[in-house]
N, C-alpha and C positions, 0 to 999 in steps of 0.2 A: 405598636398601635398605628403608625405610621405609613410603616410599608403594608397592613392589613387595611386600612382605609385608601391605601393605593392600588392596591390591587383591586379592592371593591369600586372603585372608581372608574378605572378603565376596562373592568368588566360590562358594569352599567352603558358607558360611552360605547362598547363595543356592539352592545346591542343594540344602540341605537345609529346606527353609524351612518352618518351622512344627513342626521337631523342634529339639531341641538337641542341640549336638554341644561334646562337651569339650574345651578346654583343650590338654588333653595330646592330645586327638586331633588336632585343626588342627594344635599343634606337631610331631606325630610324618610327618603328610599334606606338610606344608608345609617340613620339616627345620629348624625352626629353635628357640629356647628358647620356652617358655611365658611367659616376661616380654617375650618379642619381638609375642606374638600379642596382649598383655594392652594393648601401646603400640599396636598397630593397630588394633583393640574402641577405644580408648579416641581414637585418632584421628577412629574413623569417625566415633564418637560426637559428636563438639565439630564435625564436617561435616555435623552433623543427619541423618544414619540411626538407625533408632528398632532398637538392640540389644539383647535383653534376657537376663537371665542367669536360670537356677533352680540353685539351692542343690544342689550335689556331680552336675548334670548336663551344665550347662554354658551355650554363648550360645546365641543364635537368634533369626531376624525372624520378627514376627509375620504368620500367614497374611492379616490384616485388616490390609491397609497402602498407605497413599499412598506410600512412598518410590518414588524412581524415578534407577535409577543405570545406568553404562554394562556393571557387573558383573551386573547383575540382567535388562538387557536379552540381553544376549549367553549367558546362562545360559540363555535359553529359544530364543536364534535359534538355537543352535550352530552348525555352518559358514556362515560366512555370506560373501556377497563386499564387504559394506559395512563402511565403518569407520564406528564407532561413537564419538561426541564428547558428552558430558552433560555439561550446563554448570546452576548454576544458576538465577541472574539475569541475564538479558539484554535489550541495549534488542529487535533483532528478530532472530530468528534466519536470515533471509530476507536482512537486509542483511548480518550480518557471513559468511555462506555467500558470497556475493558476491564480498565479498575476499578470502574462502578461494581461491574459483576463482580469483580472478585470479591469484594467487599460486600457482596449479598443482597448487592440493586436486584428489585422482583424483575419477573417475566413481565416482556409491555412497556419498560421506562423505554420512555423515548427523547431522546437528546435534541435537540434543534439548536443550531448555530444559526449566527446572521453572515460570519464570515469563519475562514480555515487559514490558518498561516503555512497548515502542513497535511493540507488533505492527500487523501489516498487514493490513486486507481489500483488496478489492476498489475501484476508482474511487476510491481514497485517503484509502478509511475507515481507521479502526483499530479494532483486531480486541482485544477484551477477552480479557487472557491474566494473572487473578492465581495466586501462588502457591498449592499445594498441591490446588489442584484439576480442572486440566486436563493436559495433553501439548503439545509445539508443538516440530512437526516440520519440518524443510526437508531436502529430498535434492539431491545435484548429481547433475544429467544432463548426460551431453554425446554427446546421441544425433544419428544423422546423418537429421536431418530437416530438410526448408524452413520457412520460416516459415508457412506456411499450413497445416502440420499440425501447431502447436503448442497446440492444443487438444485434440489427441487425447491429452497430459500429463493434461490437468486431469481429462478426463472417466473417461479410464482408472485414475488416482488415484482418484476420487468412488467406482470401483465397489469397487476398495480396500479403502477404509475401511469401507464399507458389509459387506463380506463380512469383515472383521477386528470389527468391534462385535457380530454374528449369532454368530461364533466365539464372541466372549469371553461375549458372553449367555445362551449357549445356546441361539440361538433364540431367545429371547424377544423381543432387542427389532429389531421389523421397518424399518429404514429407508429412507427415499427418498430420491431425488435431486430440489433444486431446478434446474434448467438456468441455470447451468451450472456450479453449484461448491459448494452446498450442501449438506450432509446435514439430513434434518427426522425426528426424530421423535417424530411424536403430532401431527403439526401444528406443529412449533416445530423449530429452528435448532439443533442440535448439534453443528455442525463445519462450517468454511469452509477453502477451498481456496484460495490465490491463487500463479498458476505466473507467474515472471518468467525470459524469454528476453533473452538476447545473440545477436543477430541479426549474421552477417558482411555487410555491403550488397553487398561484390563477388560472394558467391557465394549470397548467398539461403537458405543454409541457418544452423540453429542452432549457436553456438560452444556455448554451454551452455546451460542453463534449472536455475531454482530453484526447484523444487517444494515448497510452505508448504503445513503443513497445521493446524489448531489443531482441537482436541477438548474440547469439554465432558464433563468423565466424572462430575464430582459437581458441586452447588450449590456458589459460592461463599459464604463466611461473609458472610452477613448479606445473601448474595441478590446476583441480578444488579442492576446499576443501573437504575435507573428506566428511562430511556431504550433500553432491550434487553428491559426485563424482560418485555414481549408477545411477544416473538417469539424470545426463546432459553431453550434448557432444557437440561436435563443429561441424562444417560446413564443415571445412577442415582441422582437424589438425592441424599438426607442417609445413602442406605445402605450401608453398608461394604461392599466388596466384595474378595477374596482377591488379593494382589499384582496390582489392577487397574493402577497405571500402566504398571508393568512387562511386563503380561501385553499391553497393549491395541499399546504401542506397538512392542513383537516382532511380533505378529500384523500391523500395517497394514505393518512393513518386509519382513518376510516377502512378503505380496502383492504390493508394490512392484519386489519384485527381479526380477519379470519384463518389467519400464520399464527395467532396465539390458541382460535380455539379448535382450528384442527388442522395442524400443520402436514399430516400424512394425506390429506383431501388433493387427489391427482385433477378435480373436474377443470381446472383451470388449463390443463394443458392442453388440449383441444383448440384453443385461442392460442397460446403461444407458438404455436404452430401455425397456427393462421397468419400471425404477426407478422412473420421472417422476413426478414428484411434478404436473406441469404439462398434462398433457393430459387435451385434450378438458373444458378450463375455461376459464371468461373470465377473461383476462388485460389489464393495463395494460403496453404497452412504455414505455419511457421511454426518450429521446432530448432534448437538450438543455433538461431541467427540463421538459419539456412530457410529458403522457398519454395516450398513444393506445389504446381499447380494442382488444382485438382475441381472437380464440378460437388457444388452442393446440393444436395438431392431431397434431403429433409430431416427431420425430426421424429427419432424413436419415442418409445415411449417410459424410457431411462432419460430424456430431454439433453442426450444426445445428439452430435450435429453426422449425421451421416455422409461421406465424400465418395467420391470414385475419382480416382489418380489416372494418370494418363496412359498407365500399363492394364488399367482393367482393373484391379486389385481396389477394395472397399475397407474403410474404415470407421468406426463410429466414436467422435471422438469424445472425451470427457469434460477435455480441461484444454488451456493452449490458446492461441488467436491466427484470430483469421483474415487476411486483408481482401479485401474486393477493390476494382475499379469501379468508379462511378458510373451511374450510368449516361447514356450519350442523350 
């Protein structure tokens, strides 16, 4: 009764957010005592949601807030077909997705951590994810695709997020696409994408796929690590922004629900194309530790990265990474 009176609690608050609402009013919304609403405020509290009270008006979250919950997310998706799972420490949320599905999680659960002790990039990096200042998303698909269109996940994702960060910015801030799973902007790394598939080998198509997404949305305290700090930035800084966890990560599920109802729909590519952060510049491909220069040229319509190497010779690539220098 407890945690359901708390959760109806911080729903209420979430709709209201940035006014206060009283006491007796949650109690009278919610049918239950004022010392019942008083143990749910005060639960939230000691589960680090930042509640605040004014004298004879009542509680309320504040408009300028990192918090990020599954009552605050669903407050702004409203109907939605995903289930919604906020957790707050977790080693990755890409592995324990994983065992969800095996274990017969539907199509649509969508996992949200607050932080990752053991997130994932790409070719078996790890994906910087501390607390309080990012998102880190993974969605179950289990679209009826082969394995050879399981890139159309990731790229379709990219435009996503892209079109959910323009939403929450208002415009302001313009992002691109690295090929094949990067967001940059200003020049710099804000969000990586890494989609992992269960392949059936009898029938060649996908049992499921686990779509990770992690978001820089403010600087971490005391700055990225050395080691990232050239190449990743944040969303917004050191600067507050109004219910941004909450807002950023409604918005990118929002886009995504249409990877549940029609994952073979190619119209998005047209825009990921548009994105590229990668053409019509010189590029290093990289394939086993070794550099090959070569010019990026564009984007087929397999949301392959098309090259020409310095002998004339073309290649469209699939899979792999690509470095560029910045530009001047």
């Amino acid at each position: 009764m407890v945690l359901r009176t708390t959760e109806r609690v911080l729903e209420l608050l979430e709709q209201h957010r940035g006014r206060a609402v009283s006491g007796e009013e949650l109690a009278g919304k919610l049918g239950v005592s004022r010392n019942a609403v008083w143990k749910a405020i005060e639960e939230l509290r000691r589960g680090g949601v930042k509640i605040y009270a004014k004298t004879k008006k009542g509680y309320f979250l504040p408009e300028s807030d990192m918090s990020l919950s599954k009552e605050g997310i669903t407050a702004l998706l409203g109907e939605t077909p995903l289930t919604i799972d906020v957790r707050g420490t977790v080693t990755s949320t890409n592995d324990l997705l994983k065992q969800l599905a095996l274990n017969g999680a539907p199509e649509g659960y969508a996992l949200i951590a607050r932080e990752q002790t053991a997130g994932k990039g790409r070719l078996g990096r790890s994906f910087y994810s501390p607390e309080g200042s990012g998102v880190y998303i993974s969605l179950l698909l289990r679209p009826r695709l082969g394995a050879e269109d399981s890139l159309f996940i990731t790229t379709s994702a990219a435009v996503a997020v892209c079109k959910a960060i323009e939403t929450v910015s208002n415009g302001k801030l313009k992002p691109m696409i690295k090929w094949v799973n990067d967001i940059f902007v200003n020049q710099k790394k804000v969000c990586g994408i890494l989609t992992e598939a269960s392949v059936s080998f009898e029938s060649g198509m996908l049992d499921h796929a686990i779509l990770g997404i992690g978001i820089n949305i403010t600087t971490p305290e005391g700055d990225f690590p050395e080691e990232i700090k050239g190449i990743a930035t944040s969303l917004f800084g050191q600067i507050e922004q109004d219910n941004i966890r909450n807002r950023l990560t409604a918005e990118v599920l929002k886009e995504l629900e249409g990877l549940i109802s029609d994952p073979s729909d190619k119209a998005y590519l047209e825009e990921y194309k548009k994105r590229q952060l990668l053409i019509d510049r010189d590029v290093n491909v990289i394939k086993n530790d070794s550099k090959t220069p070569a010019r990026a040229l564009g984007i087929d319509d397999r949301a392959r990265l098309l090259v020409r190497y310095a002998d004339g010779s073309r290649e469209a690539l699939i899979s792999g990474e690509v470095s560029v220098k910045p530009l001047a």
